[in-house]
C-alpha positions, -999 to +999 in steps of 0.1 A: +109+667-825+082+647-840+074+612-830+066+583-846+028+573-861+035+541-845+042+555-813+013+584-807-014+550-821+000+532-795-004+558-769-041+567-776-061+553-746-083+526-748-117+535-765-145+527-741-184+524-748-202+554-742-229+536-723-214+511-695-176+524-696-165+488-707-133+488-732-146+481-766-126+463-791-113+488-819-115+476-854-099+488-885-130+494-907-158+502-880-161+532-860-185+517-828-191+539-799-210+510-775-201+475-763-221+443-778-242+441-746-254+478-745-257+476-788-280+444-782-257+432-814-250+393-820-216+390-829-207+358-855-171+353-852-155+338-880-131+316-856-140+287-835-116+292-813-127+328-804-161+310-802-155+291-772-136+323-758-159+344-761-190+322-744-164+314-717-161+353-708-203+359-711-209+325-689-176+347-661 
């Protein structure tokens, strides 16, 4: 029996940089196989909120 698309997405493991192992964040129109820090890529996030997140977990 065949199981849901929902279900086997949900299942995949994490995708992971291919330099450091760290999990990277997947995104629906980009296909990145490395981390910010290993890409050397500034990141602009479009909320202000994820802003101060996101210094919070580089200052950890």
């Amino acid at each position: 029996m065949l199981q849901s698309s929902t279900k086997f997405y949900e299942q995949l493991p994490a995708k992971c940089c291919n330099r450091c192992g760290e999990t990277v964040e997947e995104l629906a129109d980009c296909y990145h196989t490395e981390c910010y820090k290993c890409s050397e890529t500034v990141f602009y996030p479009l909320s202000p909120i994820f802003l101060s997140m996101y210094n919070t977990a580089i200052q950890e």
